[in-house]
N, C-alpha and C positions, 0 to 999 in steps of 0.2 A: 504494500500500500504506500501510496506516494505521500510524503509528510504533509502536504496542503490537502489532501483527501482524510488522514489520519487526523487532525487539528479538527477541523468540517465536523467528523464524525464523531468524536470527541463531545465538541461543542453542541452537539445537537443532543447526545446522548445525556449530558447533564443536565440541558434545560427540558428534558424532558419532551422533544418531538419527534423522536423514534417510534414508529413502529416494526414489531416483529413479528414476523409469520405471512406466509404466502396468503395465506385467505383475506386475512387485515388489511398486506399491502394493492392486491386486489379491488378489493370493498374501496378503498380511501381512494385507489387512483380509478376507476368509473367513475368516481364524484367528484375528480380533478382537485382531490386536498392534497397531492404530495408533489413537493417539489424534486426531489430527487431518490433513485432508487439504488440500493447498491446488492450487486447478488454475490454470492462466494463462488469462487474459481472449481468446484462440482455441483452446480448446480442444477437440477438435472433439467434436462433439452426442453421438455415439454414446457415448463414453469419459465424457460428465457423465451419461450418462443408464446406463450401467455402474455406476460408481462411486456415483450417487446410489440404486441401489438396493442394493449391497451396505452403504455405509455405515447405511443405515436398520434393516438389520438386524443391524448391530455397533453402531449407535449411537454412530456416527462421526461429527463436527461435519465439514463441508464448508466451506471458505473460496476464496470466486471471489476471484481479484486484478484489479488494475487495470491491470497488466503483462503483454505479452506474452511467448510463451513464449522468443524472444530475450534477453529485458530479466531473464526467471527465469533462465536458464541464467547471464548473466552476474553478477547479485546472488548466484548460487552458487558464482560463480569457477570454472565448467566451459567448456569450449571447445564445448557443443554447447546447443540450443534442450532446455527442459525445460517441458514440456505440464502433468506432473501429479509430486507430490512429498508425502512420507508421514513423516509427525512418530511414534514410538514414544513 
């Protein structure tokens, strides 16, 4: 993850406008609440190939990471694997 992407992610996750979980980030981006989406480096085809067509039509920026979804759940201080994650 690039340090101005890590900072972002960071920052958003304290003020608390994170979402987590595909269904959520789903729901939020059809109602066009999220500004940016970031998915982890296995995430599986189906769920980028979802999300890359809803976000095109909310005009949603898409950020692949370089981290599995291990490696995201733990830079998010959760106890479980996090796939896809949803910036307001």
């Amino acid at each position: 993850m690039a340090k101005n992407e890590e900072a972002a992610l960071k920052k958003s996750l304290n003020e608390g406008k994170v979402v987590i979980g595909t269904q959520q980030v789903v729901k939020l981006l059809k109602q066009g609440k999220l500004k940016r989406i970031y998915l982890s480096s296995n995430c599986p085809a189906e769920v980028i190939a979802d999300l890359e067509h809803y976000s095109k039509l909310a005009k949603t920026e898409i950020v692949k990471l370089s981290q599995s979804n291990e490696e995201l759940g733990t830079f998010c201080k959760k106890p479980f694997s996090i796939s896809v994650l949803g910036v307001r």
